[in-house]
C-alpha positions in Angstrom: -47.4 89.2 -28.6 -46.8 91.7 -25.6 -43.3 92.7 -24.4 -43.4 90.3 -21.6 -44.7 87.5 -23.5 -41.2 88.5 -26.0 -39.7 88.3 -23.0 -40.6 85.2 -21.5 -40.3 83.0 -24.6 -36.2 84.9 -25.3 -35.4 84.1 -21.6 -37.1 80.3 -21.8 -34.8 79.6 -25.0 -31.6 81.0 -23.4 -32.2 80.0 -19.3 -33.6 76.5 -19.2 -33.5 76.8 -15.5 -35.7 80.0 -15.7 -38.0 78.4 -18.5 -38.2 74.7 -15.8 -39.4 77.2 -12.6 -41.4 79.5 -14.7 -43.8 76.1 -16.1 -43.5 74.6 -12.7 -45.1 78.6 -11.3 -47.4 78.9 -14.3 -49.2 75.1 -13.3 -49.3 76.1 -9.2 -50.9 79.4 -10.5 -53.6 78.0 -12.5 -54.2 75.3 -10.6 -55.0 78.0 -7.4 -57.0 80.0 -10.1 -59.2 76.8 -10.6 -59.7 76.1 -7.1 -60.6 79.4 -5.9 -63.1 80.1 -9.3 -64.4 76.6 -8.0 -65.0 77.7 -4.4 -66.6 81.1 -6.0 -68.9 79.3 -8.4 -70.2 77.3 -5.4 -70.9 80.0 -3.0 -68.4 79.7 -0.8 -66.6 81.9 1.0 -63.2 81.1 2.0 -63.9 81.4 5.6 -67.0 78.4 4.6 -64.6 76.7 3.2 -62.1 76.4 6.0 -64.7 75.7 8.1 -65.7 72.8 6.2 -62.0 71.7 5.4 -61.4 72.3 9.3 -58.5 74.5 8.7 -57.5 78.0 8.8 -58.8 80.9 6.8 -55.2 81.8 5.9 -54.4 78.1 4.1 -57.7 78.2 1.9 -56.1 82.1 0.8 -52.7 80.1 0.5 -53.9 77.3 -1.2 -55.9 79.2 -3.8 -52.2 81.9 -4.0 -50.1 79.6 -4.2 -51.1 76.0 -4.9 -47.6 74.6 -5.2 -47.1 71.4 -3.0 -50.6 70.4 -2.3 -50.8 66.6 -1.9 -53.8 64.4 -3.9 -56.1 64.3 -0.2 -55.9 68.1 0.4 -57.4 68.7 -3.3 -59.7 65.6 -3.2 -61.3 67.2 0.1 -61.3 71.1 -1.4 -62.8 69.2 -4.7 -65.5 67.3 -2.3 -66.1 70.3 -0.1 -67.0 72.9 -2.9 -69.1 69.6 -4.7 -66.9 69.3 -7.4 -64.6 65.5 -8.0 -61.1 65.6 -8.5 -59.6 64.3 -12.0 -56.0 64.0 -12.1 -54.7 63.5 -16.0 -51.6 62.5 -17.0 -50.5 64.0 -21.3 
């Protein structure tokens, strides 16, 4: 285990507001990982894509950044537009 892993696991066990905010950062990050490795795998470039998605460039680079508070619709359509489907699981 790395320092910072040492350090994230001490700091979840003794700030439960850190360990809440850093999950909650850790699922928008992967999720934005997914969707852009998505968009790559595809061929598409992010300007394509916000084309296609008729937005701007800069919320296909936020999106796939940051992907906290993107509603069901928004992910269906970036799902549809890179021809992938959208599954949505509940563990």
């Amino acid at each position: 285990m790395s320092d910072i892993e040492k350090y994230i696991a001490k700091r979840k066990q003794t700030d439960a507001e850190f360990a809440e905010d850093f999950e909650s950062g850790y699922v928008s990050f992967k999720l934005g990982v997914m969707l852009a490795q998505a968009r790559i795998a595809s061929g598409i470039t992010p300007a394509e894509l916000a084309n296609r998605l008729n937005v701007d460039e800069s919320i296909i680079v936020k999106i796939e950044n940051n992907a906290e508070n993107i509603g069901i619709v928004t992910l269906e359509k970036y799902a549809k537009a890179v021809g992938k489907q959208l599954f949505v699981e509940l563990k």
